[in-house]
ZASE-906363 format. One line per field, with one value per residue: residue in one letter; residue number from 1; x, y, z of N, C-alpha, C in turn. Coordinates in steps of 0.1 Angstrom, whole numbers, m for minus. Layout:
N
type	c(A;...)
seq	c(NUM;...)
n_X	c(X;...)
n_Y	c(Y;...)
n_Z	c(Z;...)
ca_X	c(X;...)
ca_Y	c(Y;...)
ca_Z	c(Z;...)
c_X	c(X;...)
c_Y	c(Y;...)
c_Z	c(Z;...)
// end
This chain:
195
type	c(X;X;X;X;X;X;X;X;X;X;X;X;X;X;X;X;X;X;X;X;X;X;X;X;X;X;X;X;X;X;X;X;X;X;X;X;X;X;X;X;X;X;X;X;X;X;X;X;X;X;X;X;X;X;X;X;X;X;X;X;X;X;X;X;X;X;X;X;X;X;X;X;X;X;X;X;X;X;X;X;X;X;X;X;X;X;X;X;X;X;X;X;X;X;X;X;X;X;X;X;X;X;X;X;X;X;X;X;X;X;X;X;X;X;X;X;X;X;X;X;X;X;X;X;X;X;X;X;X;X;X;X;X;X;X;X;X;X;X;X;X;X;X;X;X;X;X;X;X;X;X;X;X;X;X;X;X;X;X;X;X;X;X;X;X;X;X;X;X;X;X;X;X;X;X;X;X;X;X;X;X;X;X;X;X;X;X;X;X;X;X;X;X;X;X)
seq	c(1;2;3;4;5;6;7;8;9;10;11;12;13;14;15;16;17;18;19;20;21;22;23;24;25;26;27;28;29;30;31;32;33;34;35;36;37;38;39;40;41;42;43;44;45;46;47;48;49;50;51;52;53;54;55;56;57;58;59;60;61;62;63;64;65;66;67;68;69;70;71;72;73;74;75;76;77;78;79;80;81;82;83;84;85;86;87;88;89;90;91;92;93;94;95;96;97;98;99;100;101;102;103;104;105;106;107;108;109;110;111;112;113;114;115;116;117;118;119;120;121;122;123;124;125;126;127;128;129;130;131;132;133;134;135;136;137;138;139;140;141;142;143;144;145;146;147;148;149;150;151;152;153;154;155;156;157;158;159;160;161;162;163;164;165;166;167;168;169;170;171;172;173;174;175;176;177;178;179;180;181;182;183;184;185;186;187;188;189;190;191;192;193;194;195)
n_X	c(158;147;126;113;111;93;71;62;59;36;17;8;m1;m17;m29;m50;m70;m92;m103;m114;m134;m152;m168;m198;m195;m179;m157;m126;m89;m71;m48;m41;m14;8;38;66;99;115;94;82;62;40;8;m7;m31;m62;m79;m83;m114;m149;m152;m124;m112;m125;m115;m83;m69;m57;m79;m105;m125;m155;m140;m111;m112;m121;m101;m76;m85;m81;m50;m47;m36;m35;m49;m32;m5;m10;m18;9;33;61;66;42;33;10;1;m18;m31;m38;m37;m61;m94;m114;m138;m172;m194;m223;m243;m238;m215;m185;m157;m127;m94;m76;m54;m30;m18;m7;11;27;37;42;67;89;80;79;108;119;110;128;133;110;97;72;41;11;m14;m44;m69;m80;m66;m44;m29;m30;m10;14;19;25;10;m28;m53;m83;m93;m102;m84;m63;m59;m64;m42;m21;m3;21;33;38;61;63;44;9;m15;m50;m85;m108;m113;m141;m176;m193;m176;m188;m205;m185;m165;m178;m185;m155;m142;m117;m103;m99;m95;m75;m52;m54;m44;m17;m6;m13;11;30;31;38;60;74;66)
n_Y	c(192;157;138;119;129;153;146;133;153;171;149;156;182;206;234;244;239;249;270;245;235;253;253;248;212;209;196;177;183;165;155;143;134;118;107;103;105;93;94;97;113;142;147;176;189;202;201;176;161;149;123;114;124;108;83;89;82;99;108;88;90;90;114;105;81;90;106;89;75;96;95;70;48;23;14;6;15;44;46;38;49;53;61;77;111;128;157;177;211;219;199;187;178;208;212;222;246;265;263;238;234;232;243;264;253;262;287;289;261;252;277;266;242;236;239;232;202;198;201;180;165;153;138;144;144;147;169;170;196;201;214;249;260;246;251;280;284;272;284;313;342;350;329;319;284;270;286;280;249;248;258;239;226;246;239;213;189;182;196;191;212;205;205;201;170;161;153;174;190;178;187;208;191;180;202;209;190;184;181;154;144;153;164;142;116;127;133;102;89;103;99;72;66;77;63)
n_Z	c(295;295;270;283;307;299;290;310;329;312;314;339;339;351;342;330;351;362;345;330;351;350;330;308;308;331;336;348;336;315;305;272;250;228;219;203;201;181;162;126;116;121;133;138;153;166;192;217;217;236;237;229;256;272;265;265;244;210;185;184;175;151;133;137;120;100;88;93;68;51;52;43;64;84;116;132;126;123;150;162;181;180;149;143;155;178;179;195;195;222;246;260;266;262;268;265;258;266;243;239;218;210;231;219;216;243;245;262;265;241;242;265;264;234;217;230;228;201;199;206;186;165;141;123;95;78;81;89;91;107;106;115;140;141;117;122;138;130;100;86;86;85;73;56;60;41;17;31;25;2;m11;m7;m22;m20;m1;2;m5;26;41;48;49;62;62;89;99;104;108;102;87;61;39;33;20;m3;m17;m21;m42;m53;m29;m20;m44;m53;m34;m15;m25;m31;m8;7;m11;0;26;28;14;35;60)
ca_X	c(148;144;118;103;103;86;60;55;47;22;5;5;m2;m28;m30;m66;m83;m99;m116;m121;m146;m164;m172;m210;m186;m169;m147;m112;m78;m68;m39;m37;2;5;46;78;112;112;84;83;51;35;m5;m9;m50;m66;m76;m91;m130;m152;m146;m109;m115;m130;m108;m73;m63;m62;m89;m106;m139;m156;m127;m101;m116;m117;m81;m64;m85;m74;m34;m41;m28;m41;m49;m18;2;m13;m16;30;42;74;64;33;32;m2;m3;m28;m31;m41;m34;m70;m107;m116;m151;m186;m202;m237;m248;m232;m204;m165;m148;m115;m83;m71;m40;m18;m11;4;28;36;43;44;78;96;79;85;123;120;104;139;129;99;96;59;31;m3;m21;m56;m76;m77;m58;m30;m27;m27;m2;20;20;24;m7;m43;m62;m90;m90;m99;m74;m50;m57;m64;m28;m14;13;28;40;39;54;66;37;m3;m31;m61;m95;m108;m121;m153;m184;m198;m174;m189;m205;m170;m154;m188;m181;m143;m144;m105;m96;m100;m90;m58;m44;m53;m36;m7;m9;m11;19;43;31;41;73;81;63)
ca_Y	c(183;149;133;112;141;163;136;135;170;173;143;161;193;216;247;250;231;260;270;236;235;265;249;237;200;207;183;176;180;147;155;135;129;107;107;94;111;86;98;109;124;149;152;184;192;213;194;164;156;145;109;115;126;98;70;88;79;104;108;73;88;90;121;99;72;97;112;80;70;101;90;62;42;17;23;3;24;54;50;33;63;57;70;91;119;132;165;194;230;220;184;181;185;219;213;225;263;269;258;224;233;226;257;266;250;274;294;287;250;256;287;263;229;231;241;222;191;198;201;167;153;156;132;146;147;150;172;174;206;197;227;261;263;243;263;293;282;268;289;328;353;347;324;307;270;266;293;270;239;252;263;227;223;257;233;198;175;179;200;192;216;198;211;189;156;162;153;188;190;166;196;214;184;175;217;211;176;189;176;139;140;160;164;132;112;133;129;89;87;106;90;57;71;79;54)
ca_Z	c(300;287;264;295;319;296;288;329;332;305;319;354;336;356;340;328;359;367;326;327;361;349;315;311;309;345;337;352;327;312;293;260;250;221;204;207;194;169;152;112;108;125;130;142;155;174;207;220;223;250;234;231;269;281;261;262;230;203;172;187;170;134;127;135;112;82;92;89;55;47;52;38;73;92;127;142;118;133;163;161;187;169;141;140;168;173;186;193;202;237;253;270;259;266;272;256;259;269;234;238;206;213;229;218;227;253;241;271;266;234;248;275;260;222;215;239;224;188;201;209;173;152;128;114;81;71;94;87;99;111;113;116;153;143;110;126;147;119;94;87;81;85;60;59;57;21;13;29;19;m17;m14;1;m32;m18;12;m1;0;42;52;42;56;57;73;103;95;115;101;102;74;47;30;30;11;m13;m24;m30;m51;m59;m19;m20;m61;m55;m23;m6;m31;m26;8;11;m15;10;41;19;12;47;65)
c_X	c(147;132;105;103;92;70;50;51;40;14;m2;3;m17;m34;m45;m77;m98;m112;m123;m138;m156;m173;m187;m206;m183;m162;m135;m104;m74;m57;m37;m24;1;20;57;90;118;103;87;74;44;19;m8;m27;m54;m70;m86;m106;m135;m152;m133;m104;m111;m112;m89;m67;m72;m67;m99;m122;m145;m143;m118;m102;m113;m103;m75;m68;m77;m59;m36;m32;m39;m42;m39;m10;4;m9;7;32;55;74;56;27;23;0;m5;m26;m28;m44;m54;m83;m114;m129;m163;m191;m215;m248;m248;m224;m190;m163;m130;m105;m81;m55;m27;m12;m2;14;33;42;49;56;88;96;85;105;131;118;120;140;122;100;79;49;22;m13;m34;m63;m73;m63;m43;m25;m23;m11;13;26;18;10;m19;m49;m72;m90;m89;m90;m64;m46;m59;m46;m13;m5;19;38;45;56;59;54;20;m13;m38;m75;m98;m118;m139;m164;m191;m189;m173;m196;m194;m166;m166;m182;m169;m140;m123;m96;m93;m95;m79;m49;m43;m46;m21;0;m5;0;29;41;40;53;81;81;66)
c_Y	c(171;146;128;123;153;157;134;145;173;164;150;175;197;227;252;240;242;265;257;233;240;261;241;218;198;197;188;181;167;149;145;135;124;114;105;106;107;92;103;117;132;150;166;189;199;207;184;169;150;131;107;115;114;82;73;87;87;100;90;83;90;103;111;86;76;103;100;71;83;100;82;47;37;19;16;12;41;58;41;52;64;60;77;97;124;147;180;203;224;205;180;191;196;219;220;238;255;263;246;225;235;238;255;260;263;276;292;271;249;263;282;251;231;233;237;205;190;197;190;160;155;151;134;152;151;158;179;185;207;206;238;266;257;254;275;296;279;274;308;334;345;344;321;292;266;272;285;259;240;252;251;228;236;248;220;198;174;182;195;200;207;201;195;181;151;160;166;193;183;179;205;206;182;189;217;195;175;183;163;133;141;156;149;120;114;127;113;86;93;99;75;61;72;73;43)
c_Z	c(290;285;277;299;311;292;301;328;326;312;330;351;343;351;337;339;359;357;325;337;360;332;320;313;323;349;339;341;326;300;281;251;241;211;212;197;182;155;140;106;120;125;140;143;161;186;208;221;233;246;238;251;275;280;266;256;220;191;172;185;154;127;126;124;96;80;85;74;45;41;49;47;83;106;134;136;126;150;173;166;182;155;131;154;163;183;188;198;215;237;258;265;268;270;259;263;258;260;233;223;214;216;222;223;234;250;251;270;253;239;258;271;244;220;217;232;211;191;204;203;166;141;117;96;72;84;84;93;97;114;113;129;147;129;110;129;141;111;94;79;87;72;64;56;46;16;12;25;12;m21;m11;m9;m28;m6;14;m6;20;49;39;55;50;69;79;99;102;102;98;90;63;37;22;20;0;m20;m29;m32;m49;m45;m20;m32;m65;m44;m18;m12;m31;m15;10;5;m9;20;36;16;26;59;65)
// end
């Protein structure tokens, strides 16, 4: 399968209409796609938002703002499909539970796309793992997030865990001072290397 055809059938991807309609959201699938074969870095995330939703273009809200101060990369930079591939557990925002908090990517869009795609980055040289989902998904055992990104020099310099840039985690990073002082410095001097 080539690059383009695989790119068409995620857009035309259906598989969660169904989770999706039953979701307090009862929103459509809207696959979000975002990388080229080209690509050298990797953002691996856990899935779009009801922003990301609407706009189509991934991390286009205050995460994506602290993501790419994070890297250190401007947002043409970023969002250059030749060379930074963005992409999450699950292509399309899974919707909002009862509560109104984010459910889960749904496990089937990874076991049906991810693998195929990565088979298609051959360039990659740097991937950022955004979260618990992609983490999981990534790496071996069960951690928890600080575990893992406590442990980021175990993977550096190709691979950086880094928890999700969400404002819900500004108390997470005020508690570990050691993210923003260590790693993320790290971090923008490879991207700068490879970018």
């Amino acid at each position: 399968m080539t690059f383009d055809t695989l790119a068409r059938d995620i857009a035309a991807c259906r598989l969660c209409a169904d989770r999706f309609a039953a979701t307090e959201t009862g929103h459509a699938p809207r696959p979000v796609f975002w990388a080229s074969p080209t690509a050298r870095v990797l953002v691996a995330g856990q899935a779009p938002g009801a922003r990301v939703h609407a706009s189509g273009r991934p991390f286009t809200d205050p995460s994506g703002d602290r993501l790419r101060d994070w890297m250190g990369v401007e947002e043409a930079t970023f969002y250059d499909r030749s060379r930074v591939a963005i992409l999450p557990m699950a292509f399309c925002f899974p919707g909002y539970d009862a509560k109104g908090s984010d459910l889960p990517p749904p496990a089937i869009c990874a076991k049906t796309w991810r693998a195929n795609v990565l088979d298609h980055l051959p360039d990659l040289r740097v991937t950022l793992l955004v979260g618990a989902y992609a983490q999981n998904w990534h790496l071996p055992g069960r951690m928890s997030v600080t575990d893992r990104v406590a442990a980021w020099r175990d993977h550096a310099p190709d691979l950086f865990p880094l928890p999700h840039p969400s404002w819900r985690n500004t108390a997470w990073l005020k508690k570990h001072p050691w993210f923003e002082a260590e790693l993320v410095p790290a971090l923008r001097a490879r991207l700068q290397e490879v970018l």
